[in-house]
N, C-alpha and C positions, 0 to 999 in steps of 0.2 A: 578515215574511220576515226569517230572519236572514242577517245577513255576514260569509261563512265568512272565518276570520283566517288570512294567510298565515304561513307558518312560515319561517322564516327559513333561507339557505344557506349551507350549513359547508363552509366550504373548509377542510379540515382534508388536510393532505399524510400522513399515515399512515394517513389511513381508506382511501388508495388504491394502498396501496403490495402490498395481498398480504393473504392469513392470519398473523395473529399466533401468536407461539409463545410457547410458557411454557416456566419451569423449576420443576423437581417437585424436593426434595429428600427424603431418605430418612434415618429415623431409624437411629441407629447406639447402641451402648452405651460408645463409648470416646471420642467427643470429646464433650468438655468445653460444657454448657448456654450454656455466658456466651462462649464461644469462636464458638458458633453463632451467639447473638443478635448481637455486634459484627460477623460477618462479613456476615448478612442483609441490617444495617442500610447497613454502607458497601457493600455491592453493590448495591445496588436501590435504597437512597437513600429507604425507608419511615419512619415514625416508629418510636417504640419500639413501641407499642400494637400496631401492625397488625407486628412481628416477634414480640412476644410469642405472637398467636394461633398464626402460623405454626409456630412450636415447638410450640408445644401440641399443634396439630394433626397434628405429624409423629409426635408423641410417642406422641399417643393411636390414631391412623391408621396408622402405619409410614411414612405420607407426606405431604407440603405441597405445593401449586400455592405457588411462592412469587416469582413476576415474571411480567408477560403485556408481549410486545414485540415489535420485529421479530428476525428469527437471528440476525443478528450482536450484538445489544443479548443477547439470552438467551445466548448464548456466551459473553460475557465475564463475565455476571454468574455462570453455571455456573462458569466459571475460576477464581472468584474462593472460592467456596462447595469446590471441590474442593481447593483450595490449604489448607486445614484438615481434610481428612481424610473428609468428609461427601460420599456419593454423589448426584449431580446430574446429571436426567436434563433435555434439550430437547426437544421434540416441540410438533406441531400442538394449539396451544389447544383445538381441537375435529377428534378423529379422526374422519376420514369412513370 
């Protein structure tokens, strides 16, 4: 007979705070590659690696999922990514 192993409890304060939201940004033809990666990187606080993709992705998609948080945290980092020119949308990480 085996003995089922317990799993351990996450008290983790933001797994209960609500729906996470993301910000989407939207490729553009007029700001500047390197303008976008530095602002990614200080809004959301990623490494370069994981902004790289994101560019890519916008690049190649029209768009990027590029932070998942609570509203106010995707708000500012939206603030931040608009303040160079780049459209940034917030919404529900997963529309119902």
């Amino acid at each position: 007979m085996s003995n089922p192993a317990l799993l351990p409890q996450i008290d983790d304060p933001s797994l209960k705070t609500g729906p996470r939201w993301k910000v989407t940004i939207h490729n553009n033809d007029h700001t500047d590659r390197d303008v976008v990666f530095d602002a990614i990187v200080r809004a959301t606080q990623c490494d370069h690696q994981e902004a790289e993709i994101e560019i890519w992705e916008a690049e190649r998609y029209g768009r990027a999922a590029v932070h998942f948080a609570a509203r106010d945290e995707c708000d500012g980092v939206a603030d931040v990514i608009r303040g160079i020119g780049v459209h940034a949308d917030v919404s529900l990480e997963w529309d119902e």
